[in-house]
Each structure stands twice: as C-alpha cells, then as structure tokens.
C-alpha positions, 0 to 999 in steps of 0.5 A: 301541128304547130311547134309555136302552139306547143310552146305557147301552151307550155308557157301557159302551163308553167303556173301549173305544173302538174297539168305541164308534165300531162301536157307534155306526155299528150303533145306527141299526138300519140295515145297514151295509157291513164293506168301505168302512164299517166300515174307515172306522170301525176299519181292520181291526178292525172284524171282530174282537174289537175290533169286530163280535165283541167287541160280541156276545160282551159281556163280564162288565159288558156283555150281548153285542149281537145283530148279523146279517151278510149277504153282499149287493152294495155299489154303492159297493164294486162287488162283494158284501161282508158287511153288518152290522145291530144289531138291537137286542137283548142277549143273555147274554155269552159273554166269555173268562175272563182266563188267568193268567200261571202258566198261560199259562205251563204251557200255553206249556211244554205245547205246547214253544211249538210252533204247532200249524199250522206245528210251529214252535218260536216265542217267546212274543209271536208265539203266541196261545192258542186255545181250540178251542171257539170263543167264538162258540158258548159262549153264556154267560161262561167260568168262571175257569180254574184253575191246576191245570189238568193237562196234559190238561185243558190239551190238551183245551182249548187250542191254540197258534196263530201271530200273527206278521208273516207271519200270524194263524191265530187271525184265520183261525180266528174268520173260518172260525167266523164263517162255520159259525155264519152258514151252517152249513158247517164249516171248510176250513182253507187250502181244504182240504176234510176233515173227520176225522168228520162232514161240512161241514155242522153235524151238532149240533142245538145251535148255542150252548152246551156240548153244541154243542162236539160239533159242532165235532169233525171240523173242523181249526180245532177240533183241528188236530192230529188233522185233520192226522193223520187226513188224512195216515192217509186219503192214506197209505191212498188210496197203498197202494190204488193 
C-alpha cells in the first residue's frame, strides 16, 4: 500500500468529513467492527453514504474505494455483526449525477408526491427520489440527467421513497441492496418473500454495470409498484382456487 494514496485520499475527503474519520479507522488494512466501532466513529452514518457507501462509491474527484463486509462474531459486541476492510485498492466511481431542481420538481409532480410504499401524499422534505437501479451496481459515474426527461423516462428511472420521523425506506433499500450485492440473495422487502419474476437468488451473470440492471427486475425494492401489484394479482388468484 502506498503512503502517497493515503494521502492523496485524505486530502480529498477533507470536504467530507465524515467519510475522512471512516476512512482513516479503514486505512490500516485491518478489519474492523460497524457495531461498536464504526458507531464510534460516524453514529449512524457509518453505513450509508456519509460513510462505508459514499467511500465506495467515489465520486467525480475521487476513485471509489474496494471495502469487503463480513458478517462474523464480535467478543466486544457479544454476537455476530458485519466487519469492514479497506483492502486497499480504487476502483472506477460510480457517483450520482446531481438532479437539478426543475427536474426534481417534474419527477415530484409526476408521482403526485405520493410515496411509493405508503401511497401517501407527503410534503416534499419528507420524499427522496430513488433511483431504482441502485448505485451500488452501476459501476461508473452517472451521466447528467436531462431536464427533458418525459414522464416515462422519469417513471422507468425513479421512484419516490419516504424519509420521514417514523421511517427511511431508502435506508431499507441500500441495506436490502447491500446485502444482494454481498450474498447474491435478492430483496424481501419487510420480510416478505416475492418476487414478480426470477427468483431470490441473482439471476444476471453481470453484477455491475448496465446490463446488471436486468437482474433487478423481480425485486420490489426495484419497482415497488409492480411487485405489489403482481403480488396482490398472485393472492387474488390463490383466493378464487380455493
């Protein structure tokens, strides 16, 4: 490992510091523990973008970094948790484009800023826009978007998620991707076990990149909508059997 890439990405992190004070508990090469470590070190965010995630992914001045996650026993956390390792290599970025605000604002009126999950009608602040594809699998930076995007495009692209006091849904829907990416089992979303084609294991022999998008199709954290209706089509079917 090289000294100098150490100190070359620090000096990029010292924007973020967050991802800085995760970066430099990961640079020793060593394992470390996302329970009573990483809290320590960013409370919640250790995990997310403002951690773990937003180091891998990099972003259009900085190469994403390659860190490993294993679940193991803790003797300091008493159970099994998930570990983390810098193994000290770069890869390409895969950082999202920043969405601007005329956009964002068809995509909200698009929606009716309705959440997907709930179908309730929410003021902007308490909705994130999800791109269905996660970023975790793009495996390069997302081009602009255009602001001439139809109503379809902007369908087949986003979704509107809830973030509220009660809940994140787009924190479940990294965490569920996380985990596909790590153990190639798909997404159950609130433990429901369905998929509206494929199955629960990865059925794409790509696992970045465009063509990968492919094997998301089937998982609800992909297209929630079309799960929950092709689920609610599978009961109403499984009803008139019996």
């Amino acid at each position: 490992m090289s000294n100098n890439l150490i100190a070359e990405i620090r000096a990029q992190l010292k924007t973020a510091p967050i991802q800085l004070k995760v970066f430099d508990l990961l640079s020793d090469h060593k394992w470390h523990c996302r329970k009573h470590e990483g809290k320590a070190v960013a409370s919640d965010q250790y995990a997310g973008g403002g951690g773990i995630q937003g180091l891998q992914r990099g972003n259009k001045q900085r190469a994403g970094l390659v860190i490993e996650t294993e679940s193991k026993y803790c003797e300091v956390c008493g159970r099994k948790v998930k570990w983390d390792r810098w193994t000290g290599e770069i890869k390409s970025a895969n950082s999202a484009a920043n969405i601007p605000k005329s956009l964002v604002q068809r995509i909200l009126q698009v929606y009716s800023y309705t959440d997907v999950i709930e179908q309730r009608k929410r003021a902007a602040h308490e909705l994130v826009i999800d791109h269905r594809f996660p970023m975790e699998r793009w495996g390069d930076n997302e081009p602009p978007h255009l602001i001439s995007m139809s109503d379809i495009e902007i369908q087949k692209k986003f979704q509107l998620l809830k973030k509220d006091t009660s809940g994140n849904h787009n924190l479940l829907k990294s965490r569920s991707c996380e985990r596909c990416i790590n153990t190639g089992k798909r997404g159950t979303p609130f433990g429901i076990r369905f998929w509206y084609q494929a199955g629960e294991d990865w059925p794409s022999i790509h696992k970045r990149g465009a063509e990968a998008e492919d094997g998301c199709i089937g998982c609800g954290w992909y297209d929630f909508e079309a799960w929950r209706n092709a689920l609610n089509l599978k009961l109403a079917r499984s009803a008139k059997d019996c």
